[in-house]
N, C-alpha and C positions, 0 to 999 in steps of 0.2 A: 470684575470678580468672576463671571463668567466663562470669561478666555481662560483663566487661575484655573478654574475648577477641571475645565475641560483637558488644558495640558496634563494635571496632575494625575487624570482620568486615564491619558494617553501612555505617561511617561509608569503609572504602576500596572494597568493592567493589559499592557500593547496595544498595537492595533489589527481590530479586528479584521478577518479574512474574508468576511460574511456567509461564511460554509454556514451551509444549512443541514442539520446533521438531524435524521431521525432517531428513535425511540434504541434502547442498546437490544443488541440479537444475543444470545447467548448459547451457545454446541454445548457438546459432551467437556471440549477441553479448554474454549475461549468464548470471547466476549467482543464484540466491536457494534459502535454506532456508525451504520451504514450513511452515505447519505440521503436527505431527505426523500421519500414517493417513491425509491430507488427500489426494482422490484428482489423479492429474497427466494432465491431458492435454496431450500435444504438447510440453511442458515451460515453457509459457507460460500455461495455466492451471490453476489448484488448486479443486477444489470442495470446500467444505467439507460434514461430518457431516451428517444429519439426527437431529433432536433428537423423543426420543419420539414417532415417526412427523411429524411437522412438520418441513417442508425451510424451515431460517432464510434460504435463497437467499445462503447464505456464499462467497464468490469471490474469488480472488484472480487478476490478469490481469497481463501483463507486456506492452507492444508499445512498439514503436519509430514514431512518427511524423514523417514527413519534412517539415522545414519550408523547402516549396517554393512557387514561384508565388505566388498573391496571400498567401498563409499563411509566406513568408518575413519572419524574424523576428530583432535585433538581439542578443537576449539571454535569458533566461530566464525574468526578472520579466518583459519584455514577451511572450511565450507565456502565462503562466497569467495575465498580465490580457486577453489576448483569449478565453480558457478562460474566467475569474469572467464576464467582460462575458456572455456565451453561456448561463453557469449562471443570472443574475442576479439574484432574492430569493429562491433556494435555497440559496445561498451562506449559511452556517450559520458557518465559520471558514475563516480561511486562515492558517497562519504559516510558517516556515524549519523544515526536519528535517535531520537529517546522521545517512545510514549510519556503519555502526563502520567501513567503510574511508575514513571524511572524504568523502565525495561527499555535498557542498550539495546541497540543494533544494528543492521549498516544498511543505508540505500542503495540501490544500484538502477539509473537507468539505462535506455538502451533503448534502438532502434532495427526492426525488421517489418517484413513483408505480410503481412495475412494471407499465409499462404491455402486459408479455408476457401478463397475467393479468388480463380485461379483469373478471371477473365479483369478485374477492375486491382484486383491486387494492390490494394492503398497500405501508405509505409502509415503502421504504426507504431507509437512511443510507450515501452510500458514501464512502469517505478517494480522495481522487487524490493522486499522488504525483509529481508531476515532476521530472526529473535530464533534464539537460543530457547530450547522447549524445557520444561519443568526438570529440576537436577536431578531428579530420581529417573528421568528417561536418555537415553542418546538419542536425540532427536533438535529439529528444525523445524522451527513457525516461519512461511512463507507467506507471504500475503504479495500477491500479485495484480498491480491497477493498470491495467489497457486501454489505451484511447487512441482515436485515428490522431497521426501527429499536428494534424490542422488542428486539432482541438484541446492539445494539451494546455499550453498555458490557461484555458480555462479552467480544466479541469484537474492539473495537478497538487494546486493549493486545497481544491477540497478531498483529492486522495491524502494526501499530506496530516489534516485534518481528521479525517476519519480513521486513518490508523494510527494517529496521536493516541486513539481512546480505547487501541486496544490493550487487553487483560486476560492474563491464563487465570484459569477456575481450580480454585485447589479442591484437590478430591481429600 
C-alpha cells in the first residue's frame, strides 16, 4: 500500500528537484524567490555561495530592457533572435520555459569566458531568460543565472526553479 501511495505521490505531483528556494523578493516591477541564504542585492540580484573557498561566480540578475529606437521589436521570438544573432557560436541551446504563473518565454543558454578575470579566465555557462514585460510597456524581462561551467549541472535545476516563480506586479 505504501509503494501505491508513494508512486501516486510521484506520478501527480513530479519529482522533486530538491531546490531549496528562499522567502519571494519583490521590486518596483517583479517578484522571484531567490534561492535559499542566496545573498540579495537591490532585490534584482542574488549572489550565490562560495563553495569550499572557490567562488563558482553563481548569479542570478533580474532587469527590465526597454525595447526602444533601432532595438524596437515586434514580438518576443524576434528580441531573443537578435539576442542568439549577438551571442552567435556560444549559443549552446535555446527553447520555450513557462513560469508556474503561465508567463511564456524562451531559454537561451550559452558559453563564454569571464572576461572580469583576465589571468584565470574560467569558461562560464549562463541560462537567459526572456519574458515579454507588462502589455502597456515595450519592454523585456531578462533574468540572467551565471555559473562557472564546472558547476552548472549543479546549479542549473535550481536556476530553473527559481525563475519558475517569477511574477510581474501590476501597478
Amino acid at each position: 500500500m505504501k509503494i501505491l501511495l508513494i508512486l501516486i505521490t510521484i506520478i501527480c505531483f513530479g519529482i522533486s528537484t530538491n531546490a531549496q528556494l528562499g522567502a519571494r523578493i519583490t521590486n518596483s516591477i517583479s517578484s522571484i524567490c531567490p534561492p535559499l541564504n542566496w545573498k540579495n542585492s537591490f532585490n534584482v540580484v542574488f549572489n550565490g555561495p562560495v563553495e569550499q573557498g572557490e567562488n563558482v561566480n553563481s548569479k542570478i540578475q533580474t532587469k527590465i530592457e526597454i525595447s526602444g529606437g533601432s532595438r524596437t521589436v515586434k514580438n518576443l521570438k524576434e528580441y531573443v533572435d537578435i539576442e542568439v544573432g549577438l551571442l552567435g557560436s556560444r549559443v549552446v541551446s535555446r527553447s520555450s520555459f513557462k513560469t508556474n504563473s503561465d508567463i511564456v518565454g524562451e531559454k537561451v543558454i550559452f558559453k563564454t569566458k569571464d572576461g572580469f578575470d583576465p589571468y584565470s579566465n574560467p569558461l562560464l555557462k549562463i541560462q537567459y531568460f526572456f519574458y515579454r514585460g507588462e502589455k502597456e510597456y515595450n519592454n523585456c524581462v531578462i533574468i540572467t543565472c551565471t555559473v562557472l561551467e564546472s558547476k552548472a549541472s549543479k546549479y542549473f535545476l535550481l536556476f530553473d526553479e527559481s525563475v519558475k516563480t517569477f511574477k510581474h506586479i501590476k501597478k
